[in-house]
C-alpha positions, 0 to 999 in steps of 0.5 A: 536273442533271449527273452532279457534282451528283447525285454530290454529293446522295449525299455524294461528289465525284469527287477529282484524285488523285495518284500516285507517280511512275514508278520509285518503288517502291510495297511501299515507298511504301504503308504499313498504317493508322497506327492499327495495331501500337500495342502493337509497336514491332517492327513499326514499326521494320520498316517504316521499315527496309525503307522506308530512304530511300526515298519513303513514305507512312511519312513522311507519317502519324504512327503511334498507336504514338508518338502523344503529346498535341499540344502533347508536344515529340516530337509537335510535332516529328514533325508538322512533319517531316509537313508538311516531306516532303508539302511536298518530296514535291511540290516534288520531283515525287514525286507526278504527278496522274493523271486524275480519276476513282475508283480501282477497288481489289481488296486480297489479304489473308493471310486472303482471296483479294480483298476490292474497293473504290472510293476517291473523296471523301465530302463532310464536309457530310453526316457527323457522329460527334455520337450524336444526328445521323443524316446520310447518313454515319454514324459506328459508333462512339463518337468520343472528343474527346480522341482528336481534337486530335493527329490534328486536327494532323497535318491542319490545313494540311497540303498532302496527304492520304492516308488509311486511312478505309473507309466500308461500304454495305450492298449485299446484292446485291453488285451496285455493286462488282462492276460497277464492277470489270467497267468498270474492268478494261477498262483496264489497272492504274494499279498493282499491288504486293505489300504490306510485312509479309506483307499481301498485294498490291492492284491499282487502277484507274482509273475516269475515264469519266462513263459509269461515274460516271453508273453509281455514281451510280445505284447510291448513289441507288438504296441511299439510297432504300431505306435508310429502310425497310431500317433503321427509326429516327427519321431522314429522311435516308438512311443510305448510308454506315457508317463501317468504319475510321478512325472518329476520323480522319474525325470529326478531318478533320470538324473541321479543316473546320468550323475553317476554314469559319469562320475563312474565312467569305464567302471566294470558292471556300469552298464547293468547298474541298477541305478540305470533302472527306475522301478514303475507300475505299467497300467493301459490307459483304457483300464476301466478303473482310471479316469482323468481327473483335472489338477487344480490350482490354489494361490496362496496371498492373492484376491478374487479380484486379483487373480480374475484381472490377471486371467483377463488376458486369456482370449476372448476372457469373460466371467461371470458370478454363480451362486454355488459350488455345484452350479460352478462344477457342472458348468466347468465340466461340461464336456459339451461347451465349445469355450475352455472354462474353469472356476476361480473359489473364495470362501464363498464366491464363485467365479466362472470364467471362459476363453476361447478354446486354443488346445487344453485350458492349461496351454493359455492358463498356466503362463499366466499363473507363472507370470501373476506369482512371478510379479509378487512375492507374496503369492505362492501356488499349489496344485490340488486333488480332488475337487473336495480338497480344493473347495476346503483349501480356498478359504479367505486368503486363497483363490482356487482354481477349478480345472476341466478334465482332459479326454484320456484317449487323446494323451498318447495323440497330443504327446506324440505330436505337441511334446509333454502338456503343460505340468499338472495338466491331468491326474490319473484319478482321485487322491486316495486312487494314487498308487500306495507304496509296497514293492522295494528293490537295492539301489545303491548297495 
């Protein structure tokens, strides 16, 4: 068996990157996660002044901020204008194929020194967001379907792909990463740039050497064979990868596949298409630079009141008035309280509310939240990063929902044996932490 074929028994494929070509300024090629700011237009704007005219990824990715349903006119539009630019990009020269091999990733962040990663391909295959499937490659989250169709769009017969997807593997140890690191920095950096927006700075290199994918493929293997007996649950197919960030993203790339393994069924070379593949960065989910964030809640058009009698039927609900933002964080994040808690912020006001505890916070809120926006059409809901954002969305108008963290070392536990959380249950970190695009690779040529 070489080394493709056992690579590929562990979901993943070594891809044909591509790069911005030299001169290109990268601070202004990579762009944070489409799925960030989506309550802050200024930030938005922001980027696309410092990135001007110049090549970016901004130009390639549809931020959530102006995500509409598909078939909206100005969605149309700017996912034409998408598929335009990677098709210039590419005519002009832009983009230079390097050779293949992984990319080696170390990220400086505003709240950790390095957090490390390894962008490859993984296999589509062998991942299924469906709450009963239990592949190889597992979804965290509840995806929702109708979440999918724009982002769905974006990709279907686009000619590039770059993406924002952090898949976890759950390496106590610490030992895949941190020896992959040790062989790629023989060499000298593909790149390093500081990041736009105060978001620190991130290196990459190259691993090209089958030595070095005969070592990767050893390490995944031997995580997959333990994973049964580590986690429990009913499946028999190992559990190696979690899905971090881009839940809906790779469930949408998913889909595209099964769209066109269908319509091109029998076709010669199907099999190896690179639709198949989706490009992620793999991180250990002990990496010292990530911490689990809670996602927090906005509603839009609802009260204070409102929203708090509509979360009295959590069990055993109580709540009571506090008289700061800082008073309300450190009782909602208190690890050591026996009752789920959260934070409900107005303007001003600040509600503590606690519940007994049955599994995370998300389990009970969540089909309350679904069910309090269902029964009028003037509320909507958003989720919020950061616990700044949050305090400067919810203003008159617009009740937040403060969030607790989740303990990351019971992810891979809870996911085995539950199935994926309730969506926007966790955050790998900050906002400004979420991974900047870079890396591009040929989709549909």
């Amino acid at each position: 068996m070489d080394i493709h074929q056992r690579l590929a028994l562990s979901g993943i494929a070594i891809p044909e990157l591509l790069f911005p070509k030299a001169g290109i300024d990268l601070q202004k090629w990579a762009v944070i996660a489409c799925d960030q700011f989506t309550q802050d237009y200024a930030y938005w704007e922001a980027v696309k002044k410092l990135v001007g005219a110049a090549p970016s990824t901004l130009n390639l990715i549809l931020p959530e901020i102006f995500l509409a349903e598909p078939h909206d006119a100005g969605t149309t539009a700017r996912i034409a204008a998408i598929h335009d630019t990677m098709a210039a990009y590419l005519a002009q020269g832009l983009l230079v194929p390097g050779e293949r091999g992984a990319v080696y990733i170390e990220r400086k962040t505003p709240f950790h020194e390095q957090r490390r990663g390894l962008v490859l391909c993984v296999d589509l295959e062998q991942y299924d967001w469906k709450p009963e499937a239990r592949p190889l490659i597992r979804s965290t989250e509840g995806t929702v379907e109708a979440r999918l169709p724009p982002r769905m769009a974006v990709r279907r017969n686009a000619a590039l792909e770059t993406s924002h997807i952090l898949l976890l593997i759950d390496d106590e140890d610490d030992a895949l990463l941190s020896a992959l690191g040790e062989r790629a920095k023989q060499a000298e950096p593909l790149y390093t740039t500081e990041l736009s927006m105060d978001s620190g700075a991130v290196s990459g290199w190259l691993l090209k050497r089958e030595a070095d994918w005969a070592y990767l493929a050893e390490a995944l293997e031997g995580l997959a064979a333990r994973s049964g007996k580590r986690y429990g649950g009913a499946s028999d197919t190992p559990f190696l990868f979690a899905v971090g960030d881009g839940n809906h993203s790779l469930a949408s790339a998913k889909a595209i596949w099964l769209e066109y393994k269908a319509a091109h069924k029998g076709e010669e070379g199907l099999a190896k298409h690179p639709a198949r593949y989706a490009l992620v960065e793999i991180e250990n989910l002990y990496d010292a630079g990530i911490a689990f964030e809670p996602i927090h809640r906005v509603i839009f058009g609802a009260s204070l009141a409102s929203v708090s009698a509509a979360l009295a039927a959590l069990p055993s609900f109580s709540s009571r008035a506090v008289a700061s933002r800082e008073e309300l964080a450190a009782l909602v994040g208190d690890a050591a309280c026996e009752r789920n808690r959260l934070g409900l912020v107005s303007g001003g006001s600040y509600l503590l509310v606690e519940s007994e505890r049955q599994g995370l916070a998300t389990d009970t809120l969540q089909p309350l939240l679904d069910a309090f926006i269902a029964g009028n059409a003037a509320y909507s809901i958003d989720y919020i990063h950061g616990e700044d954002s949050l305090f400067q969305t919810a203003q008159g108008g617009t009740v937040g929902l403060l969030l607790p963290p989740i303990d990351k070392r019971t992810l891979f536990k809870t996911v085995a044996q539950r199935g994926p959380l309730p969506r926007k249950s966790f955050s790998m970190g900050e906002a400004k932490e979420k991974r900047f695009y870079l890396e591009c690779r040929k989709l549909f040529r």
